[in-house]
N, C-alpha and C positions, 0 to 999 in steps of 0.2 A: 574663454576664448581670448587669447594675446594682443593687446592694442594694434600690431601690424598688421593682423591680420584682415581687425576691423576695418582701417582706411584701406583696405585693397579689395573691402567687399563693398564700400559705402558708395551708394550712387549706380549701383549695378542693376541693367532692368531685368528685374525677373517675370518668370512666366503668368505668375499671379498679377502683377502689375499691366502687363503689356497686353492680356487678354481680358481685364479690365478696362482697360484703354480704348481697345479693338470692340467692345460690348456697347461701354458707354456712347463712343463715337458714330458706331454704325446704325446704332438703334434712333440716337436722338440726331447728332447733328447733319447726317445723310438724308434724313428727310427733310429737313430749313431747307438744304441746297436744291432736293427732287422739286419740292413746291414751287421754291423758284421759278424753274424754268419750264414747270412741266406742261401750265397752259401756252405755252410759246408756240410752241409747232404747229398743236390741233385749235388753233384759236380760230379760225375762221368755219372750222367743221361745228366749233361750239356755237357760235355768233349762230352761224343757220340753225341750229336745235333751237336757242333762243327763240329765232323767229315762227318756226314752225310749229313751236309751243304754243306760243303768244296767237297762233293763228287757228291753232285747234280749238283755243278756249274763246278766241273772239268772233273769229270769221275775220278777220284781215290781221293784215301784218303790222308789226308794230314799225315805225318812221324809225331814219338811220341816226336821228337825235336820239331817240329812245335808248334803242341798239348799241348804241353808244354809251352813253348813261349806264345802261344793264350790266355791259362788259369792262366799263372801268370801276365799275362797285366789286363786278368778281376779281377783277386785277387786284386791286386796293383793298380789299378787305383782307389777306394775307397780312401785311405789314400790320392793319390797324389790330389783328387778332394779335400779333405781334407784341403789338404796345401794353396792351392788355395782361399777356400771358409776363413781361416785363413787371408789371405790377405785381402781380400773382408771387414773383421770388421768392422775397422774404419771408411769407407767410408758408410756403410752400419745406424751402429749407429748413425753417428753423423749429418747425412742428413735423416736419416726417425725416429730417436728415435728407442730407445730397443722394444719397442713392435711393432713400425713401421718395424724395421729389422725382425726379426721375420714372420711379416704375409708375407711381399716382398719373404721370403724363402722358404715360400713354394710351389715357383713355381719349386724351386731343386727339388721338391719330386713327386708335381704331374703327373708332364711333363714326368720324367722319369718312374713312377709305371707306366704308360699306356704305354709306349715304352717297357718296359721288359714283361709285360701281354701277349704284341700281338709278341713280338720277335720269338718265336715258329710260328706262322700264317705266321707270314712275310719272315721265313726263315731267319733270319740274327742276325745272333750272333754280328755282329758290334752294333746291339740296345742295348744290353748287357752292351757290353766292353762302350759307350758313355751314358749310363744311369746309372752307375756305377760311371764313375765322376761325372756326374751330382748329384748322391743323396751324394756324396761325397763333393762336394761341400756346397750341402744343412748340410751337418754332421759338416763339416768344420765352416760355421757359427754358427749355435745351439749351437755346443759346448763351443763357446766363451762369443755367446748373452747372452744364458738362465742364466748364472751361474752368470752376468754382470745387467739381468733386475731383477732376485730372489734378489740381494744381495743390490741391489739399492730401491728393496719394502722392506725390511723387517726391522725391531728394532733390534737394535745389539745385544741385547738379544737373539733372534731365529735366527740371522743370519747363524748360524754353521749349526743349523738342518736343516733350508729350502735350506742352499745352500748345500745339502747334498742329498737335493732329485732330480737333473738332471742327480744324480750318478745312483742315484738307478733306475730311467725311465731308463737308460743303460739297467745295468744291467736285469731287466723284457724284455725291446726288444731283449735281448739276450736269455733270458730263452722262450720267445714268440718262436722265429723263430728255437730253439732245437727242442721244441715241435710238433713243425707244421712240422719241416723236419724230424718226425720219418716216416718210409716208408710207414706207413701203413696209413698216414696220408695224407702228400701233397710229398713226394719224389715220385715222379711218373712220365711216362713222361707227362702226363697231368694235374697233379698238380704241377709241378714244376713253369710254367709261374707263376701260381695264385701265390704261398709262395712270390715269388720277388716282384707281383706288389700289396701285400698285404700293401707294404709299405707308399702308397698315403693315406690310411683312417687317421690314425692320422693327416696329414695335411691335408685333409678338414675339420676335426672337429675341428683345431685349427682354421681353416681360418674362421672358423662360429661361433667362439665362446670368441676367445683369443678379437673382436673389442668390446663388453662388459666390459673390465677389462681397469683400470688406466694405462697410461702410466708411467712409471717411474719419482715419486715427483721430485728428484734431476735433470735428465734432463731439465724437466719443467721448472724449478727454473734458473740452471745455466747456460744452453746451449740457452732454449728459451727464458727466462727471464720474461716469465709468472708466476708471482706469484698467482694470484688466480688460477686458474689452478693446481699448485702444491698443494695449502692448498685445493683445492675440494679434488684433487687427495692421500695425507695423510688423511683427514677425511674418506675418502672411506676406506682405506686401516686401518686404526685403527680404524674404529667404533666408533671415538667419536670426537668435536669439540677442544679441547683443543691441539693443534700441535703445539704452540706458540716454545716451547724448540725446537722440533724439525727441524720446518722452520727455526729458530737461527741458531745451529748450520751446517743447505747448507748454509746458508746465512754468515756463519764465514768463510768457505771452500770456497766460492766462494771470498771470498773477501781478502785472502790472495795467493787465485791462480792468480787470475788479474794482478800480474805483472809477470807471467811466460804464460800464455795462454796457445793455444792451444800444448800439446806437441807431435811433429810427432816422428814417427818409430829412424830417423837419430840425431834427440835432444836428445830422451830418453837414448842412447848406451853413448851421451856425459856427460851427466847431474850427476857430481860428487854428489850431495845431493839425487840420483836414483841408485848409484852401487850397491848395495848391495841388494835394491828391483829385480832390473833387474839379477843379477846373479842369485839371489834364486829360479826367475821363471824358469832358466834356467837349472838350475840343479836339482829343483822337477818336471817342464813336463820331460826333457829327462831322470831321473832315473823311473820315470813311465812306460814311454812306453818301455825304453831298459831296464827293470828289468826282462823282459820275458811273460809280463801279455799276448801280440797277438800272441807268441809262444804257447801257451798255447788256443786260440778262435780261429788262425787264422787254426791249425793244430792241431787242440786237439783230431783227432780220430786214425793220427798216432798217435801221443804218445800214447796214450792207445794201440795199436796194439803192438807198439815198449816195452808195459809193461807188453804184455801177455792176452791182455785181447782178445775174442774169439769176432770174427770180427761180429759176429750178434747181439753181445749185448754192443757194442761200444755206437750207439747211445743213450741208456737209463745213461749209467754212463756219457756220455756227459751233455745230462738236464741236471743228478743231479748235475753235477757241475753247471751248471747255477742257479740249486735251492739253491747250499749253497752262491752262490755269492748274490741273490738276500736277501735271509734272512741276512745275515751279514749287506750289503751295509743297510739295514731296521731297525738294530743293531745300525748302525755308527749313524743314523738320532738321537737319542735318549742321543747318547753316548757323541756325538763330544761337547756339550754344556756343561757336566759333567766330561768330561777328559781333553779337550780342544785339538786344532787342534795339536801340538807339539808331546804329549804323542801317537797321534793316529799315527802318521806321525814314530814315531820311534820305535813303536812295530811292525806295520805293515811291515816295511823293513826288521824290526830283525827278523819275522816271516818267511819270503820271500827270506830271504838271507838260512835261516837255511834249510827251504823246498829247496831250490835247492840245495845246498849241501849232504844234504842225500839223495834225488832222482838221483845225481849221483853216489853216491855210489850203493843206488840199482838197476839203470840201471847196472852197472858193475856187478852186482853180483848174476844178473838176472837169470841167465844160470845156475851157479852152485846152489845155494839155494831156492827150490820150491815154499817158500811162500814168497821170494822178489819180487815177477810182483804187490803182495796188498801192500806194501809197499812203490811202486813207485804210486801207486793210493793214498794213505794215502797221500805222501806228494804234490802231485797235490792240493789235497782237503784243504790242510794244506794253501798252497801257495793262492790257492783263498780266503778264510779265513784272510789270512792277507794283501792283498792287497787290498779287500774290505773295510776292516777296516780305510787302511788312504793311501797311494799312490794311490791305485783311485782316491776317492772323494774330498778329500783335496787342491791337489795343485791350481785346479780350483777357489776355494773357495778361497784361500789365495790372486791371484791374485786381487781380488776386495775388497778383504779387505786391501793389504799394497798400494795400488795405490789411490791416489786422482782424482778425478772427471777428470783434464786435461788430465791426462795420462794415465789412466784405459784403453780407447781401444787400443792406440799404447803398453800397457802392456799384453794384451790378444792378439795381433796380433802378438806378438814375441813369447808369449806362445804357443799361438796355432800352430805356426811355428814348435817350435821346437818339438811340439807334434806330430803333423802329418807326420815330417820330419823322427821322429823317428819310430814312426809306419809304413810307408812304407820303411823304411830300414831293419826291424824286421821283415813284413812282405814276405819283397822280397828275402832277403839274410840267413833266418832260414835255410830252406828245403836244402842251401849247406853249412849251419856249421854244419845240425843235419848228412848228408853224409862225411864230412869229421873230423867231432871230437865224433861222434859216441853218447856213454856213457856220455861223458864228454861236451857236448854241455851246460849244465847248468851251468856250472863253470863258465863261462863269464857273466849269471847274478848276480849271487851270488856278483862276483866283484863288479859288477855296484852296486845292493843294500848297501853293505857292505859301500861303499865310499859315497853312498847317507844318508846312517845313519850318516854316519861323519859327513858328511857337516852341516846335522839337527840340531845334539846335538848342533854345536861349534855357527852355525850364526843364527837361525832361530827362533824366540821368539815364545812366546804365543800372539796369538792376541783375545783368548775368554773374551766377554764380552766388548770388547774396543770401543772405536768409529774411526770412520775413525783418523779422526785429532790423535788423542793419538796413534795410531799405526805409523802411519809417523812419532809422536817426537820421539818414543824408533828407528827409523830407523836413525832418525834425529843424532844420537850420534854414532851408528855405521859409519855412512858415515863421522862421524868428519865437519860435521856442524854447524852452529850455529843454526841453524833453520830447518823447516820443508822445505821449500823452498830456492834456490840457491841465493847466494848475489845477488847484482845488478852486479856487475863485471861479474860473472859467465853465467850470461844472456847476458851480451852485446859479450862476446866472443861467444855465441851460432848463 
């Protein structure tokens, strides 16, 4: 095949790719977003099971402290399964491969959708609260793998778009389980089991469908050391024979990581030729999740009550929020390779900084001026809007692109860490900042945005269009390096 012909196929999504994409997406990362939201709706149908449980087994009813308690453990135990299944990464990847990880997870999901299904039969709300971690755990991986196995199949070329779509499977699992929890739907107390154990279908369809598709070329190659296997597994995935360049350069990656190996969690925090990768991920998952985005999913019907809006039509302005997130995040797909990830990254927070700011002023001003309660909906919508755009989808994505093959999962296991950590602190401790700072509750995202734009503009490049290798040299000169990799000195001290 004639060198023209190859740059006129390079980077082209083929159908082995894009239903790969469409497999790994819908299985794992559409269920993190369903969970999400999906005790949102039927939350007050659950709260009375709770009680009526508590009352069959005692003879009275459990106090609204209690009740409280009970249902911020089942809130919160998502994110902390979360943190969990975060840990789990490394160990997961590197002993069954990314799509091996992957099918192993969705035992988080199915196990539990039959546990919360029959939880109502069974009388026990503890199937709940421990099926909750568990699909939480299952979230907690997904969210690391998918964004880990997408970015390790694709040409750097589509790297931005396709790792941009485990955002946007969120996002629809989110808009999925709005919809299903309007009342007249599945909030019911007989529809409520079904909405929660709705959530096992995606993973049997993955589980039947994801072992068809290639395992990740780069594992192949540098973990297992299978090379023919790698060149089947690119030939599948690009649609044509000619992957000579590309096997090259795993094959250059691999051969300048061999004297650093495998890097753990405790190597990575030391590894001066990694500070600057490792702080980044740490300051775009935690400016994500602390910028307000599960203030916003995990409570999104107070705030609309708290903006006026008339308690029976809560639920509909909730979807459409879900509906502009998911058109946006669908936006980002198309965007992030024509703007590049930086641009997206610093509108998105400027957006998000500014929606919280003027939402607090119209929460304050709520009371005296009639038509501030659409104002404070205006910038909810605003705010979704620009975190769709790039604090969503991005930081994920970034992760697999400044990290080299050795330290990619202890790089996503610190991410996901701080992601999840974040999330259940957001989600646990909102409901007593939004009690004790009222109006002014959004002010403290704003901050957080505000400092995360900072940090963007001064340390954080573009990596559109790059290949792994060339994004580690441009890192290679901020860490004041010589190289992409740490001397030999800096190894022996490890």
């Amino acid at each position: 095949m004639e060198q023209p012909d190859t740059a006129k196929k390079e980077g082209k999504l083929t159908l082995v790719l894009a239903l790969a994409t469409l497999i790994a997406a819908f299985g794992s990362s559409f269920q993190y977003g369903y969970n999400v939201a999906a005790v949102n709706s039927p939350a007050e149908l659950m709260k009375q099971f709770y009680n009526e449980t508590f009352y069959a087994r005692t003879g009275e009813y459990t106090t609204d402290s209690a009740l409280t308690l009970l249902w911020s453990v089942s809130v919160s135990m998502f994110p902390f399964g979360g943190f969990i299944g975060s840990l789990l990464v490394g160990l997961f990847v590197n002993n069954l491969g990314r799509k091996g990880a992957l099918l192993f997870n969705n035992i988080f999901s199915i196990v539990p959708a039959i546990l919360m299904g029959c939880s109502q039969t069974a009388k026990s709300f503890e199937m709940i609260i421990i099926s909750r971690l568990l699909v939480g755990i299952c979230a907690g991986v997904s969210s690391n793998v998918v964004p880990m196995y997408l970015g390790e199949l694709s040409p750097k070329n589509l790297r931005g778009a396709i790792g941009v779509v485990p955002q946007l499977f969120i996002t629809i699992g989110i808009l999925v389980a709005q919809v299903f929890g309007i009342r007249s739907i599945l909030t019911s107390e007989e529809g409520w089991p079904v909405l929660l154990g709705l959530t096992g279908v995606p993973a049997a369809l993955q589980l039947l469908l994801l072992p068809l598709f290639p395992e990740s070329p780069r594992y192949l190659l540098v973990q297992k050391k299978d090379e023919a296997a790698a060149r089947s597994a690119l030939r599948r995935l690009r649609g044509w024979d000619a992957v000579d360049a590309e096997m090259e350069e795993i094959w250059q990656e691999d051969e300048a990581e061999k004297a650093t190996g495998f890097i753990s969690v405790p190597k990575l925090f030391r590894m001066k030729s990694l500070q600057w990768q490792l702080i980044s991920i740490i300051v775009l998952m935690g400016g994500q999740q602390l910028s307000g985005v599960n203030a916003v999913y995990y409570y999104a019907d107070q705030i609309y009550l708290r903006a006026g809006v008339k308690p029976e039509d809560v639920q509909y302005v909730t979807a459409g929020t879900g509906a502009v997130n998911v058109v946006m995040t669908f936006c980002a797909v198309f965007v992030v390779e024509l703007l590049g990830r930086r641009v997206l990254l610093l509108l998105g927070f400027c957006v998000c900084f500014t929606a919280c700011c003027v939402l607090t002023a119209a929460l304050v001003l709520q009371d005296t001026i009639t038509w501030m309660p659409y104002i404070s909906i205006v910038c909810i919508f605003s705010y979704v809007i620009g975190h769709a755009l790039g604090p969503s989808p991005i930081p994920a994505l970034l992760i697999t692109e400044i990290f080299l093959q050795s330290s990619r999962p202890s790089a996503f296991m610190v991410g996901g860490t701080v992601h999840w950590l974040s999330n259940f602190t957001v989600g646990l401790i909102f409901p007593f900042i939004q009690d004790g700072l009222g109006a002014y509750s959004f002010i403290i995202f704003a901050v957080i945005c505000l400092l995360t734009t900072i940090y963007i503009f001064l340390i954080v490049p573009e990596t559109k269009a790059k290949t792994f290798m060339e994004i580690n040299h441009i890192f290679a000169k901020k860490n004041k390096v010589s190289d992409v990799y740490p001397e030999k000195e800096e190894l022996k001290d490890l």
